[in-house]
Structures are given as C-alpha cells and as structure tokens.
N, C-alpha and C positions, 0 to 999 in steps of 0.2 A: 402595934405589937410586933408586926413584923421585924420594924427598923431596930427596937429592941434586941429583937434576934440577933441581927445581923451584927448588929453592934457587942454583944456576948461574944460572936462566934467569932469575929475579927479580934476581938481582945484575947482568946482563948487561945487563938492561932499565933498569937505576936508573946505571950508568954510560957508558953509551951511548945515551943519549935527547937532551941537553941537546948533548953533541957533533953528533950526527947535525942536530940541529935548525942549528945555525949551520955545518954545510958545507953546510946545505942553502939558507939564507940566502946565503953565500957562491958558491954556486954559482950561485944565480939573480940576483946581482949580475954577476958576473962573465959572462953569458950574457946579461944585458940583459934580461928578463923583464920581463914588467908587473907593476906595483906589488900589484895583486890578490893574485897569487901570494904577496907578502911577509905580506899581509893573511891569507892560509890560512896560512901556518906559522904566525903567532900564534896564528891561530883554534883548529889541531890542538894549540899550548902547550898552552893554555887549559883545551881541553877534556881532552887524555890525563892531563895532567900534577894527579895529585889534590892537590896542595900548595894550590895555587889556590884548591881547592873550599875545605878546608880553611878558609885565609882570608877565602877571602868567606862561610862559614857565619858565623865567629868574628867578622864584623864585623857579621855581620846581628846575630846574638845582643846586641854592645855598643850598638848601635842601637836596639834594640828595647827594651832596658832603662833607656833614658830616658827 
C-alpha cells in the first residue's frame, strides 16, 4: 500500500507542478505584484524542477569535452 502511495504522490507532483507554477504567475499578474515575485517563481522552476539540473549537467559535460 505504501508503494502505491508513493507512487500517487510522485504522479501528483509531476502533473501538478508546472500548472501550479503558471496560476501562480497568473495570479501575481493579475494582483499587480512586483516583478521580484515573478523572478522567485522562476528561481523555485529552476531549482525544484530536476529537468533543468538535468540539462545544465549535459551541457556542462558537451562543454567540457572540447
């Protein structure tokens, strides 16, 4: 049961992240927010989102091999 869980709450997390991020953008347009704000939703992309890491390993690595 647990693995079930876990497996729920990884699927929950991986389709509801990238939503959550742009009503969150939207929301802070829509509210008038300071641009700062805008600047930390990226920042939070950046860092929760391992895709990213990801790619900026794999470009370090094609980098480093020239």
């Amino acid at each position: 049961m647990k693995a079930v869980l876990t497996a729920f709450w990884r699927l929950a997390q991986a389709y509801l992240f990238y939503p959550v991020m742009v009503g969150l953008f939207i929301w802070l347009y829509v509210t008038g927010a300071h641009w700062i704000f805008g600047l930390a939703v990226i920042a939070a992309i950046l860092i929760l989102d391992p895709i990213w890491k990801r790619m900026a390993q794999n470009a370090l690595r094609m980098f480093k091999k020239k």
